[in-house]
Residue, then its C-alpha position, 0 to 999 in steps of 0.5 A: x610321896x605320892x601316900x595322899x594321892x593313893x589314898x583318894x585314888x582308892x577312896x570308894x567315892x573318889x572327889x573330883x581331883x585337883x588339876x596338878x593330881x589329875x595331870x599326874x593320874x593321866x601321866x600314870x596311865x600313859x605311862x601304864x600304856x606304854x609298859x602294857x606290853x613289857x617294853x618302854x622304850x624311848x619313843x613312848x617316853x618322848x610321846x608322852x613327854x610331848x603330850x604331857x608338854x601339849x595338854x599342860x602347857x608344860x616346858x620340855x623339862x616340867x612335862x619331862x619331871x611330870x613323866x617321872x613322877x608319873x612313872x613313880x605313881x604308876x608303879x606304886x598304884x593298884x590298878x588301872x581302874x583307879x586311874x581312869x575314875x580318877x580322870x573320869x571324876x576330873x576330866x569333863x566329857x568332851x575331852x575324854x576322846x582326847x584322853x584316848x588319843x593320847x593313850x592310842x598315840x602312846x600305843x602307836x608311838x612304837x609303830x607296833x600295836x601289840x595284843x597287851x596294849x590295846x587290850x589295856x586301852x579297850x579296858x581304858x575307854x570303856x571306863x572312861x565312858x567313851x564307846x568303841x566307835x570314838x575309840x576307833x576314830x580317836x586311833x584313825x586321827x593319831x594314825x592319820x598324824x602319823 
């Protein structure tokens, strides 16, 4: 299902992806976020389901198909720094800051920040080009929300 997209994922000089593949590799690393640290409970389901609806202007139901698609790609892609070029390539600069709120909001979606988790996210930002200072202040406005 997800064959072409894989293969541009993997690609050794990746094009920009078009919006609908870059909605579904940001809902792949979220999704990867969340089963950082072995459990992916409801709450990190319905954070990234709310972030998928905020960010695309989706429906409870498309943000919620677009979550399991996501989970079908995530489970079949390689690895992680696949994803993060792919949204890299795709999503301009400014708004990588809120691409690492979301992955810190799915992180703190639990109410547990575990080892596993932020050392994925750590990872994530660096190859998103985004520095641990803005890292930090992206977690202190999520953890600010509450």
């Amino acid at each position: 299902m997800f064959g072409e997209l894989l293969k541009r994922l993997t690609a050794s000089d990746p094009a920009p992806l078009p919006d609908p593949d870059a909605r579904l590799a940001l809902g792949a690393l979220l999704v990867r976020i969340a089963r950082s640290d072995g459990q992916y409970d409801e709450a990190e389901i319905a954070r990234i389901d709310r972030i998928l609806a905020e960010r695309h202007g989706l429906g409870p139901f498309e943000a919620t198909k677009l979550r399991r698609e996501a989970e079908t790609l995530e489970s079949e892609a390689p690895d992680t720094v696949r994803f993060t070029r792919a949204i890299k390539d795709a999503v301009p600069y400014e708004e990588r800051a809120g691409v690492i709120e979301a992955l810190w909001s799915v992180v703190l979606a639990d109410g547990v920040r575990d080892h596993e988790e932020d050392a994925l996210l750590r990872l994530t930002a660096n190859l998103l080009g985004v520095n641990d200072r803005d890292s930090a202040l992206a977690r202190q406005r999520v953890e600010a929300r509450g």
